[in-house]
N, C-alpha and C positions, 0 to 999 in steps of 0.2 A: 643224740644230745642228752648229757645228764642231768637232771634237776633234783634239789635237794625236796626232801618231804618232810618237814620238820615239825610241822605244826597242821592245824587246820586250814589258813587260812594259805599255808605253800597248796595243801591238795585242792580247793577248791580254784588256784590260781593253773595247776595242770589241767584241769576241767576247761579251762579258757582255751591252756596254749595247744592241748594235745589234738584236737581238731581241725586249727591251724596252723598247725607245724608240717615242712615239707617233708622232716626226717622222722625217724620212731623217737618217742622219749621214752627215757628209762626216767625210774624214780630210783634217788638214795634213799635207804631208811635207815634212822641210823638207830634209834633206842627203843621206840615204838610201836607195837604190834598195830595197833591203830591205824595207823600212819599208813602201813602198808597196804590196808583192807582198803583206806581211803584213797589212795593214789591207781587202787585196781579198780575202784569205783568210776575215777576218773577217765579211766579208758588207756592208761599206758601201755605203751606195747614193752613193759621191762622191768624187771625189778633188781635195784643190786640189797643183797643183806648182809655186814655184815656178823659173823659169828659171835667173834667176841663182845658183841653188844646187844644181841636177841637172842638170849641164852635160855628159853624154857620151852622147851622139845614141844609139849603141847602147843606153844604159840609158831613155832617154827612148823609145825604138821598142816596146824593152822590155815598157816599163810601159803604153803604149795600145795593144801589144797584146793587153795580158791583158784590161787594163779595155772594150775592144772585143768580146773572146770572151764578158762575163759582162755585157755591157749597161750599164757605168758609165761616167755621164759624168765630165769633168773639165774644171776650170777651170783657166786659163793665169792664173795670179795674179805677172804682173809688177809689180817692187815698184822704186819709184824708190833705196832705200839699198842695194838687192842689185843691181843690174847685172851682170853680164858686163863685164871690167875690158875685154876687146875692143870692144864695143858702147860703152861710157862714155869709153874715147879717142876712138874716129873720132866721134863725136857731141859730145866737146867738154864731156861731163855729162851730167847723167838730165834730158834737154831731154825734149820731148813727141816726139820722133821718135825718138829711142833708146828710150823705151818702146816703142811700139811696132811697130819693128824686133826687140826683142827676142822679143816675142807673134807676129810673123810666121816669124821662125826656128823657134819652138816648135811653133808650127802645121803650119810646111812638116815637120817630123819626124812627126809625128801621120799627115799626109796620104800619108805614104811608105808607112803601115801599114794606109792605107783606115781611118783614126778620122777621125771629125770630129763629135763629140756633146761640143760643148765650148763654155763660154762663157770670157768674158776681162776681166782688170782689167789696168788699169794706174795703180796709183794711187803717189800724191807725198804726200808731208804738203805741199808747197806748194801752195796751194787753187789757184792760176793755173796752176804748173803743169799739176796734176792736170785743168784743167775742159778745158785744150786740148789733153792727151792723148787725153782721151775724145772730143774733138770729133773726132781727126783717127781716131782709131778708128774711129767710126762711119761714117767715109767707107771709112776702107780695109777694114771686117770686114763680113759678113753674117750671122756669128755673136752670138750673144745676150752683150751686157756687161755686169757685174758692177760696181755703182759706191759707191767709198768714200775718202774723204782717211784716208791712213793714217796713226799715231802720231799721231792731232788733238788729243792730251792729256787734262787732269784738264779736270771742270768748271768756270768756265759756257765757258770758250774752246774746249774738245773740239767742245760742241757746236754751238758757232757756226762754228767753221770746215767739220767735216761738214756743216752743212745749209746751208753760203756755196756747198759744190762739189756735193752731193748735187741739190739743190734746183733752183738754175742749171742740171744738164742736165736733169733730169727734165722740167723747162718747155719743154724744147726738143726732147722728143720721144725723151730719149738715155737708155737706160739699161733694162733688164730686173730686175735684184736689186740689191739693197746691203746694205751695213752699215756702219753707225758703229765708227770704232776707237777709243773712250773707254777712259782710264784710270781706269773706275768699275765695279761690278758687270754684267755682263752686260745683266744686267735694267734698266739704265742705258739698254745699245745698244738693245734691242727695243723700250721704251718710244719710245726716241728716233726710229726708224724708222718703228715706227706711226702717232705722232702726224704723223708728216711727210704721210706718204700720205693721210691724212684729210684734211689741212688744203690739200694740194692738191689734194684731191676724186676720187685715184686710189683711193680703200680706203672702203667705207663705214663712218663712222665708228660705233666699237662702244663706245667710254666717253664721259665726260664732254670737252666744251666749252665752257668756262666765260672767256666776256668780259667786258671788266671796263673803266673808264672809268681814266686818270692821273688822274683826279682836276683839280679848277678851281676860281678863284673860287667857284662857285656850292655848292660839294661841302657837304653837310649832317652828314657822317658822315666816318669814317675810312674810306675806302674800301681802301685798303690790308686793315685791319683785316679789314674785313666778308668782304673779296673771298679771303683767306686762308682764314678761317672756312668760307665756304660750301666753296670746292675738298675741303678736309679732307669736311665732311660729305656731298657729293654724291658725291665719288670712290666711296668706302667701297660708295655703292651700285652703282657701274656701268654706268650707263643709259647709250643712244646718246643722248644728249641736249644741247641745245645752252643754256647760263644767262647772263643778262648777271646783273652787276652793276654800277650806275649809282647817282653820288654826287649826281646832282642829278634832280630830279621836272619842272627845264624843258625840257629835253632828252633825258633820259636815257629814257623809253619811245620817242620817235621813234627815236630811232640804233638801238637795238635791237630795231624793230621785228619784224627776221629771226628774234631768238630764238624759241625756244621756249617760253623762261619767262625772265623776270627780275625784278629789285627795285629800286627806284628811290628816294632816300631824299631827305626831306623835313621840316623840321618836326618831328621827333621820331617824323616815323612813314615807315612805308616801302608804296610803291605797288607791289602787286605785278601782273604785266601778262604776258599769253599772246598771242602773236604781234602785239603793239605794244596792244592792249588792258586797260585797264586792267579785273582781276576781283575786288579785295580792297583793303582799306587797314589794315596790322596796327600794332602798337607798333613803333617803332623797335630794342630789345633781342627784337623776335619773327621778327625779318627772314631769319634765315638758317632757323630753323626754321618757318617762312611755306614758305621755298624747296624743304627739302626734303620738304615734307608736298604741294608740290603737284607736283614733280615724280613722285611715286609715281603720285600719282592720275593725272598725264597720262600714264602712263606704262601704268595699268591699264584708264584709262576713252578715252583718245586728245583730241587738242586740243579736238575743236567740243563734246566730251560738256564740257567743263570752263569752257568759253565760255559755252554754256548756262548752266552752276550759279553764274554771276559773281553776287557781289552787285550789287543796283539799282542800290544808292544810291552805287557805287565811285567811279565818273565822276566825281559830280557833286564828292564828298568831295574825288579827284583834283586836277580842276580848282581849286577853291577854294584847296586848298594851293599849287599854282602861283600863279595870284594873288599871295596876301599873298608869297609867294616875291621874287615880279619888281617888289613896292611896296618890298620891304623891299632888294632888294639891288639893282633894276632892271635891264632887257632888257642892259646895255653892262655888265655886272657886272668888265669888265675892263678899264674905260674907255677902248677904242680909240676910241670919238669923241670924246672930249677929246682927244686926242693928235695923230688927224689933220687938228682946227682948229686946234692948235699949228702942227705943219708947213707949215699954208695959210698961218697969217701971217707963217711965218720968212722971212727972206733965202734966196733961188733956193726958191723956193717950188713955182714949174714946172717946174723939174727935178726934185725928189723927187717931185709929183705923176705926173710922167712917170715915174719908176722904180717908184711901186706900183702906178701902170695897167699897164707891163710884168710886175709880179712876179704882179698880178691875172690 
């Protein structure tokens, strides 16, 4: 957890919390040399500094060498709106190599002192910027980096630009911590963060997974609706668990066969199905309560125990519903084969032939 250090009476307030804190606190520093002596005083296990704003190499030597004597590391938190107005001329702007030129200077003072228990950002609120800072970073640093698009704003664009630049290196092998810079409650950033590491399979995932279909022709339900409904009620319990929800009963258990558990809606009723299996067929208004009565149970008794207890007769019920499904709305429910016997009899008919064998 990060805490600002801005003043005196912020470090005599880490004196409180760092004791009682279940996690490490890091201190910000952000202008003051002071500040930083004061928040190592307070016992932090961290220090972030950045560059462009503790610019006098003696106070910079300073500071890692206290934080050296007492075993704290620190982060080199280059920031693209604070440059060093020297670095931001010969560079032309807060390019990806004025970054980190600026984290190399920082460094090289560190290394004057025998510190090097440090990792580094250099982050942009420009998400390009920032993904080829970090790219060129990784080449030049051996040290562990730190990755986050800063100032990414209010929601939903916060977090689509953090997980455009977070995301992008993390696939590419780049990157040891981060954080989301949302202009929303904290608990914004952490959700945000978690959820990301799950979904690229770096964190085993600890809450809900809940997929969900856009919805089609075929949709029997408001899926929207339902798929609302369920998040709300499954959240609350907190299972590592993965749920579709699926607006049509011909499709919708294949695609999802990976879940763990989902619901598939049909006919006024909903097919409920464990790992592409169908185990029950409830009322259509019992669907999201169908969902979370069986994730408990898979959850107490484990998937084959709850395979086993499926009803007989579910399949067959299943199936049938499918059926009258694809007589009533049929297999082409979005009639792309009427469409592509249009195209066969239009004028240049082989040349569009030929562009959706390409686009095929």
């Amino acid at each position: 957890m990060r805490c600002t250090c801005n003043e005196v009476a912020a470090a005599e307030g880490l004196a409180q919390i760092v004791p009682r804190s279940p996690v490490p606190i890091v201190a910000d520093i952000h202008f003051h040399v002071e500040m930083a002596l004061a928040a190592l005083e307070a016992g932090v296990q961290g220090l972030r500094l950045n560059p462009g704003n503790l610019r006098k190499p003696e106070e910079i030597k300073l500071v890692a060498s206290e934080a050296r004597d007492r075993g704290v590391p620190i982060r080199i938190g280059v920031n693209a709106g604070s440059l060093h107005p020297d670095i931001y001329e010969r560079f032309g702007g807060a390019t990806p190599e004025a970054l980190v030129e600026s984290a190399r200077l920082e460094l090289a003072y560190f290394e004057e002192v025998g510190f090097d228990d440090v990792k580094i950002s250099v982050k942009a609120s420009s998400v390009a910027t920032m993904i080829a800072a970090y790219r060129l970073a990784s080449e030049t640093f051996e040290h562990p980096l730190h990755l986050g698009v800063t100032e990414a704003g209010p929601l939903p664009g916060g977090l689509l630009k953090g997980t455009a630049g977070i995301a992008t290196l993390l696939a590419e092998g780049i990157g040891d911590t981060l954080r989301y810079s949302l202009t929303a409650d904290p608990v914004e950033e952490a959700r945000a963060g978690r959820t990301l590491l799950e979904v690229l399979g770096l964190r085993e995932r600890k809450g809900l997974d809940l997929i969900a279909c856009p919805s089609c022709g075929r949709a029997e339900v408001d899926v929207i609706k339902v798929a609302n409904e369920a998040q709300t009620a499954l959240q609350a319990l907190n299972l590592p668990i993965q749920v579709a929800v699926m607006g049509c009963v011909v499709n919708g258990p294949g695609e999802a066969r990976h879940a763990d558990l989902g619901i598939a809606a049909g006919k006024k009723r909903g097919h409920l199905f464990i790992k592409g299996k169908i185990v029950r067929v409830v009322k259509e208004d019992e669907m999201v309560e169908a969902l979370v009565e069986e994730a408990k149970l898979i959850m107490a008794e484990g998937v084959e125990a709850r395979l086993a207890a499926r009803d007989q007769g579910a399949e067959a019920e299943a199936e049938a519903d499918r059926a009258l499904l694809l007589d009533d709305r049929g297999a082409d429910v979005n009639h792309a084969s009427e469409r592509i016997e249009k195209i066969r009899r239009a004028p240049r008919a082989k040349s569009v032939l030929a562009q959706l064998e390409i686009l095929q």
